[in-house]
Each structure stands twice: as C-alpha cells, then as structure tokens.
C-alpha positions in Angstrom: 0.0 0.0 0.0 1.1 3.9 0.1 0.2 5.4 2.9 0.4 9.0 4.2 0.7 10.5 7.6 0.0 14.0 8.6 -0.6 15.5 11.6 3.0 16.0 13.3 5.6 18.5 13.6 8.6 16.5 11.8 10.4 13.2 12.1 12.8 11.9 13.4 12.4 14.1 16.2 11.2 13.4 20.3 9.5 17.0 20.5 6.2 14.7 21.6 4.8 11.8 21.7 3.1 12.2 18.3 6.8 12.6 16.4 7.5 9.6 18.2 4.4 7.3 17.3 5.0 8.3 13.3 8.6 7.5 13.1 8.2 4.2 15.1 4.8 3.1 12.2 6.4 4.6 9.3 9.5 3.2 9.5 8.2 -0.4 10.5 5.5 -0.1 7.4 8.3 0.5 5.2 9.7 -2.9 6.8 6.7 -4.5 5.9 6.5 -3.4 2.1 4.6 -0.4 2.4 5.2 2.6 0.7 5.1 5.8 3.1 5.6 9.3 2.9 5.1 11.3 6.3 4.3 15.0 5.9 6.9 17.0 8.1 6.2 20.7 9.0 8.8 23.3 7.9 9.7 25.3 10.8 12.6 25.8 13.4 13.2 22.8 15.6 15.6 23.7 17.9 15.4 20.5 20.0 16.4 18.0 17.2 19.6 19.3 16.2 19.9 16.0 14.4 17.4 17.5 11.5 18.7 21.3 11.6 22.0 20.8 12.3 22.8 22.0 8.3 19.2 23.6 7.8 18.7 20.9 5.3 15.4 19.2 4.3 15.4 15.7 4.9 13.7 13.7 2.1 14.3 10.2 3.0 14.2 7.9 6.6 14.9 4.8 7.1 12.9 4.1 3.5 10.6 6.5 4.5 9.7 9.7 2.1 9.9 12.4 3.8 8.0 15.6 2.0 8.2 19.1 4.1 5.0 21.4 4.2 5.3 25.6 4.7 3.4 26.3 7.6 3.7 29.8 10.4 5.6 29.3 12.9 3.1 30.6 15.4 1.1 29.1 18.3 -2.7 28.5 17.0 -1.9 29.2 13.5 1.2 26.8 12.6 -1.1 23.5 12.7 -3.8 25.3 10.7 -1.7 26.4 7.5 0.2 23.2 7.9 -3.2 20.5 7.6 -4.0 22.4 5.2 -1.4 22.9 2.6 -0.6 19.0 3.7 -4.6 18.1 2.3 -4.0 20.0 -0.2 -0.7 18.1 -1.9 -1.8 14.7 -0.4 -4.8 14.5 -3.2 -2.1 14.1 -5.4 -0.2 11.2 -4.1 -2.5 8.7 -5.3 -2.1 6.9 -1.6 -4.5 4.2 -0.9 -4.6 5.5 2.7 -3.8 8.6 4.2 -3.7 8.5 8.3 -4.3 12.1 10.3 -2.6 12.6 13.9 -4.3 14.3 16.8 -7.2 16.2 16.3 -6.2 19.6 15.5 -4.8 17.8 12.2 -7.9 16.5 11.4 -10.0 19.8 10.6 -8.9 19.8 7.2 -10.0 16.1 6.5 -12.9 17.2 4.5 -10.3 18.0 1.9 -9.1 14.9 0.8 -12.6 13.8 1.5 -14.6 15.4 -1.1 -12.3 13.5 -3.8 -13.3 10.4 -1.7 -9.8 9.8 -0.3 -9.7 6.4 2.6 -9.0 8.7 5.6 -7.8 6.6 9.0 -7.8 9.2 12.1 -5.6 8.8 15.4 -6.7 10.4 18.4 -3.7 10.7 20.4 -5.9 12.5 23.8 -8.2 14.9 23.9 -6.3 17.7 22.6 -9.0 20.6 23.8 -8.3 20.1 27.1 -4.9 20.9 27.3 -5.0 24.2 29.3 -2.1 25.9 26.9 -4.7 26.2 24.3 -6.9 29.3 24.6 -10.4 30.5 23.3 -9.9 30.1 18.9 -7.5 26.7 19.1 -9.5 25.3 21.7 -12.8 25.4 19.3 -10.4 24.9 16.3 -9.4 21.6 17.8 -13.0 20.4 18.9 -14.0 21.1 14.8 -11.5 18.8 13.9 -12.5 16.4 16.3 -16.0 16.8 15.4 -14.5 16.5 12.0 -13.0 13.0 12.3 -16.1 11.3 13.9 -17.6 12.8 10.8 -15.3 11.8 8.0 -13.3 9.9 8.8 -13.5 6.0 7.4 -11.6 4.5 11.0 -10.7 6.2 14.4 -7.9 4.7 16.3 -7.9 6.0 20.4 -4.9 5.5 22.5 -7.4 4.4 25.8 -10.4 3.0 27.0 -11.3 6.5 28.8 -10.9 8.6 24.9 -13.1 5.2 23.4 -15.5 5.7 26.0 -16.0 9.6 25.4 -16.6 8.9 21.5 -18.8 6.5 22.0 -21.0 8.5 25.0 -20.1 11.8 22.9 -21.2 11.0 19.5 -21.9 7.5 19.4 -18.9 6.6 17.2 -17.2 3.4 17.6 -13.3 3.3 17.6 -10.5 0.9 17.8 -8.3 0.9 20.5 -5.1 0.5 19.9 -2.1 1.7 22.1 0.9 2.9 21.3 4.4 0.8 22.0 8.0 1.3 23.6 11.1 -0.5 22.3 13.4 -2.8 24.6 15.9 -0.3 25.9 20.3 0.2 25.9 20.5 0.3 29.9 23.5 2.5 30.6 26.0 3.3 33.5 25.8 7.3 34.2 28.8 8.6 32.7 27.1 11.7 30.8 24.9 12.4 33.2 27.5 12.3 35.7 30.0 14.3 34.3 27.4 17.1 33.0 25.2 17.1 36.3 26.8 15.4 38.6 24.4 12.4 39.0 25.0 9.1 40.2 22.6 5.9 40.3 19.7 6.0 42.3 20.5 9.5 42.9 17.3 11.6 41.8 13.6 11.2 41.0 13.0 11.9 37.4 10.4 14.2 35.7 11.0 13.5 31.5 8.1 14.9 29.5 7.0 18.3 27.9 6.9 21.1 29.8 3.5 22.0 29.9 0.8 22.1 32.3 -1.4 19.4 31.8 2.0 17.2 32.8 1.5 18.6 36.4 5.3 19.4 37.1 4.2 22.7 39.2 2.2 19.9 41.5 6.0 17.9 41.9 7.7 20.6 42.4 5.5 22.1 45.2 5.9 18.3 47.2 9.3 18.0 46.3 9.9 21.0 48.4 8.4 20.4 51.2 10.4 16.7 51.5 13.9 16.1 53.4 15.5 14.3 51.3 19.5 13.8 49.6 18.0 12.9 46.3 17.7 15.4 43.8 14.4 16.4 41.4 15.7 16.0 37.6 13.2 17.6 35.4 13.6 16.5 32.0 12.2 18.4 28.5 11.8 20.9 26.9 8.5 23.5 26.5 5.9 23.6 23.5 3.9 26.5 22.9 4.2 27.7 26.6 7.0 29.6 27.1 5.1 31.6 30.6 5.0 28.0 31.9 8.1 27.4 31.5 9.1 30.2 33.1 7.2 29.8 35.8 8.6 26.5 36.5 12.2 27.9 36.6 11.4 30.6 39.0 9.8 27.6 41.1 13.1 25.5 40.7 15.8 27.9 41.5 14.3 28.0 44.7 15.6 24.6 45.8 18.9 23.9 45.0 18.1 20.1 44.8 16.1 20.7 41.8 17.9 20.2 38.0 16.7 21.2 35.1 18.2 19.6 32.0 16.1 21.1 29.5 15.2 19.0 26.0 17.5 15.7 26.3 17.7 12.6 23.5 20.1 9.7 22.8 23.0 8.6 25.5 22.4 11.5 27.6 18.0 10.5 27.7 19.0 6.9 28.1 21.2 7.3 31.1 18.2 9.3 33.2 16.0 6.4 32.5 18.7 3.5 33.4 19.8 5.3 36.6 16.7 6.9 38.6 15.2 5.8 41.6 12.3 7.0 40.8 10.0 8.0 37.8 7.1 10.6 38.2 4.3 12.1 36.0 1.7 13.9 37.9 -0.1 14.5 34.8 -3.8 16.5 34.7 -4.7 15.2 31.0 -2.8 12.6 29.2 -3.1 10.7 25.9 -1.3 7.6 26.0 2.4 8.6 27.6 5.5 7.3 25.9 7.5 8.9 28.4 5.8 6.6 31.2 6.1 3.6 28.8 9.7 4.5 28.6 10.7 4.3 31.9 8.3 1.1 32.8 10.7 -0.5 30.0 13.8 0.7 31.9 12.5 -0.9 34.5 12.2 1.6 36.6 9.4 2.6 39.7 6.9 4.9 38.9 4.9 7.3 40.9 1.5 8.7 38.9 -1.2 10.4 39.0 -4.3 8.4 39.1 -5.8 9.6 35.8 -7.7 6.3 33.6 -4.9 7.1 30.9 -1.4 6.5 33.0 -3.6 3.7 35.6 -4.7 2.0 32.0 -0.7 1.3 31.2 0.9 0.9 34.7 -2.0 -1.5 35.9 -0.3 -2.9 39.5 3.1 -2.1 38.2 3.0 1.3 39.4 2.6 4.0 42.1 -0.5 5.9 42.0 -1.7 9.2 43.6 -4.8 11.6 43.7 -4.5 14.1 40.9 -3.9 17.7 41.4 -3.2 16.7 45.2 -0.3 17.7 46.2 -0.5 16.8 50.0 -1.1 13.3 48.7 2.0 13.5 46.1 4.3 14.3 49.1 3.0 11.5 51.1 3.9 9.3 48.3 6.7 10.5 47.3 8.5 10.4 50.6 6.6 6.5 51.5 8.4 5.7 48.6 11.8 7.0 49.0 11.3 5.9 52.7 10.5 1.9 52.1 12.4 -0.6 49.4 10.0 -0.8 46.3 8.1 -4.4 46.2 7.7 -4.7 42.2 11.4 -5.8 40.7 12.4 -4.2 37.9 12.3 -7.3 35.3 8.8 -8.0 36.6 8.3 -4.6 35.1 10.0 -5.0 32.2 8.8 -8.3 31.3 5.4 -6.8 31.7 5.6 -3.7 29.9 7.5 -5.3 26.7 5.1 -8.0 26.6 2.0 -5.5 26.7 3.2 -2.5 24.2 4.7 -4.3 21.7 5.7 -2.0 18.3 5.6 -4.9 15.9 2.2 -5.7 17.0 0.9 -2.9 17.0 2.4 -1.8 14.1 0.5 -5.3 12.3 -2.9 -4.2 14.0 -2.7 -0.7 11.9 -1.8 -2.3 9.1 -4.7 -4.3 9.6 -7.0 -2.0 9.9 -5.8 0.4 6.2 -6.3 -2.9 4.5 -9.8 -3.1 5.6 -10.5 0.3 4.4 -8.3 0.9 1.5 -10.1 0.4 -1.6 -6.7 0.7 -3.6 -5.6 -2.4 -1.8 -8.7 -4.8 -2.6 -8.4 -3.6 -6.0 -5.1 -4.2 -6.0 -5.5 -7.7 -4.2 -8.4 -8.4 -6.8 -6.5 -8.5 -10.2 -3.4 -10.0 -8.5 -5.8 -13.3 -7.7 -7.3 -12.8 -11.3 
C-alpha cells in the first residue's frame, strides 16, 4: 500500500509523543513493504539538532519519504496552514490510505474527502483540554475532532477512557489501539554524571514536555516540602508555553536540589531512565504517555497520577496518587523513597515489553488500512485474477 501521515511536527524528532508514534509506524510499514511518505512541518526545531544541524530538508528515513509542508511558525496558527497545505498536496499522491494525527490535524480532512480519499484518524488524547490552548485553538481543535467522527473512514484511540468519550459523545465506535516502547540500551551514568553530577539512584526523574497538563508545578511544590538527599531531575523541553516554563524555573531555582536539564535525547536520555530511583508524572490530561512507557521498560518505579490514561498502562506495576493533590504527592513521594520498592524491575520489564509491543501494534494498523483501502482490494483483486 502507500500510505500518508499527517498531523506532526517532523520526524525523526522526540519534540512529543506524536513525532515519536509516526517515526516508530512509518519506518516499520516500510519494513513491511509499504510505501510511506510522512508530511513534516517546515519550521525551526531547535530541540532535534539532528534534523537542523545543516538547515537541510530531509527527504528520505529509514525508507521513509519524507515531504516538508510551509506552515507559520506561530502558536494557534502553525497547525492550521500546515493540515491544510498538507490536504491539499496529499490529493495528489494517489495513496491508498492517508492517516491524520491528533485532532487539530484533522479539521482539514474534509479536503481529501470530497475527492473520496480512505482517511484513518488517530486520536492521540483529547487535545482541547490541554489548558495551553486558549479560546480560537480550543474550538479549532474540537472542529476537527467533530471533523474525524464525521469523515473519517476509521478512528484509532490511544485508551479505553478517549473510546469511552466517543462513544457516550457522538456515538462513534473506535479501535483501541495503544501505542508501544522498544526494549531499551541500559546504561552506567557517565554523561549524566559528568554534565550534572548524577549518580545511580541519585534523583527522582520528571521527563516529559513542559507544559501544564504534565502537572510538574504539582511535583515541584511536594518535592519542596520533603527532606531528602535525592535530587528532582526535570527533563524536557516547553511547546507552545514559554510563561510555563518560566514559571517553572522561577519555582526551581528555589531549591537547590532541583535540576533542570532542558530537552535531552540519545546517551544522555537513556542514562536518566537507566539510573533513577524514581520515575514521576503527575499528569492532569494525558493521551497515552511514551515517556511513562519509557521508563516502565527501563525498569524503573513509577509514581503517577491516578488519571484512567497513566492507571490503564501501569496497571499494579506502578505507584499511584490523587490528581492535582499535592498533600497526597508528598506523602507518596516520601513513602516511597522511605520503604524498598516491592515490584522488581524485570517484573516490570517483562510486563511492559510483553503489553506494548511495536511490531504488533504496528501489524494491527496495518490491519486496519487494508480493511478500508479500496486501492488495496483492488489491487488484491486482479493480483488473484
């Protein structure tokens, strides 16, 4: 088949779980036989120096085609131009499927839609409820979501709570399928020791997007109030939220426990997984977290809020407290760094690999575009003949 995917900022890049999910199907549909060009937005990256290091477009990825859309750099407007001008040249690629990402991506579906184009959505959270959005993207968002119930020929949700709303919502039925995590390199902490001074076991790790639906401000606030040696990494860099981020590093230089690393990837990214003691998202609103997926495959003991979305992946593997409660965090936090953990980290290995498997996944969406794509049953048809 040829398949498209729109709907993310670029790959490869980590900037978010989105860029992560389309590099990990593409490439593997290419591994399959596929034929797949991903629609990257042109635009400053400045956390993947990997792709601007020369200011060169990339065309080509691990056999995947790699075609780069103009777009605004600007909060609320970027996404807009990009879906759009990305509809617009994929009714010429004659795919048999083309696959939208998140639901901002998915107000322009009608597009492709009027010239009858097999459309396959993924809803990777409900996007309108992340607080950085304000009045116009909020309702921008909701269109396209109202969009994709409409148009599109297959929804794919990330949990059982987003399958739930569409069904309650608009009485659409979805597939659930989650996203995956990759057995990991663990390493000794020689980067992370020489940069920040870090040794195993040595600091409770926050690595995610700074943005406020990922709840730091909450870990911070009980962080503070606990005696303790280890130090509070915090991980990532900001999207679209630069007074947040702000904020946060007014809240950090307060304690001089605290660490801010800002955007991390590669050796460096895999070192702060191998060598925490303890992982943490206090998350309001979530769609499916790789980061949280990412450190269960580490191995490593997790402290979360109790929000359907994180609960859903760490079932009895995991920590848990009240969300937005941050008397509750603290109590957690310092039960945790106070007692030896009870789960081993192979039992939560073993668990998460087994669970979130790529290449199953991968085979479930590829599933799911041969069930829609009229290109393909043609194509299946005269082969037979």
């Amino acid at each position: 088949m040829k398949i498209a995917m729109i709907g993310h900022k670029r790959i490869p890049s980590r900037e978010g779980g989105v860029e992560i999910v389309v590099e990990e199907l593409s490439t593997r549909l290419v591994n399959l036989g596929n034929t797949v060009e991903v629609y990257n937005r042109r635009g400053k990256n400045v956390q993947d120096k990997q792709v601007d290091k020369h200011k060169k477009k990339i065309k080509e990825y691990k056999g995947v085609q790699i075609l780069t859309i103009p777009t605004i750099n600007k909060k609320g407007i970027d996404a807009l131009m990009y879906s759009f001008f990305a509809s617009i040249r994929a009714l010429f690629g004659k795919y048999d499927i083309l696959h939208y990402h998140a639901e901002g991506s998915c107000a322009m579906l009608w597009i492709p839609k009027l010239f009858k184009k097999k459309i396959v959505v993924t809803i990777h959270g409900l996007d309108w409820q992340r607080s950085k959005w304000g009045g116009f993207a909020t309702k921008y968002i909701k269109f396209g979501e109202k969009l994709a119930v409409k148009y599109a020929d297959e929804i794919i949700v990330l949990s059982k709570g987003v399958q739930k709303y569409f069904q309650e919502t608009y009485n659409r039925k979805t597939v659930f399928i989650p996203n995956g995590v990759n057995k990991p390199e663990i390493r000794q902490p020689n980067k992370i020791k020489e940069k920040y001074g870090l040794e195993k076991d040595d600091y409770i790790l926050f690595l995610a997007r700074i943005v406020p639906e990922k709840g730091l401000h909450y870990l911070i606030e009980a962080y503070k109030q606990i005696d303790t040696n280890k130090k509070l990494v915090i991980a990532g860099g900001a999207s679209h939220t630069n007074e947040y981020l702000s904020q946060i590093k007014e809240m950090a230089s307060q304690d001089k426990r605290i660490i801010m690393t800002g955007f991390v990837q590669g050796e460096e990214l895999e070192e702060l997984y191998s060598n925490c003691y303890l992982y943490c998202l206090p998350s309001d609103v979530e769609g499916m977290p790789i980061s949280l997926l990412e450190a269960m495959s580490y191995g490593a003991t997790c402290l979360v809020s109790d929000i359907e979305e994180n609960t859903q992946v760490t079932e009895q593997y995991a920590k848990t407290f009240e969300k937005g409660n941050i008397q509750n965090l603290k109590n957690k936090l310092e039960e945790i760094l106070n007692e030896k953990n009870d789960i081993q980290k192979a039992e939560i290995q073993e668990y998460i690999l087994k669970k979130y498997n790529w290449d199953t996944i991968v085979k479930q969406t590829e599933k799911i575009y041969k069930e829609k794509s009229i290109g393909y049953t043609d194509k299946k048809q005269n082969k037979n003949k």
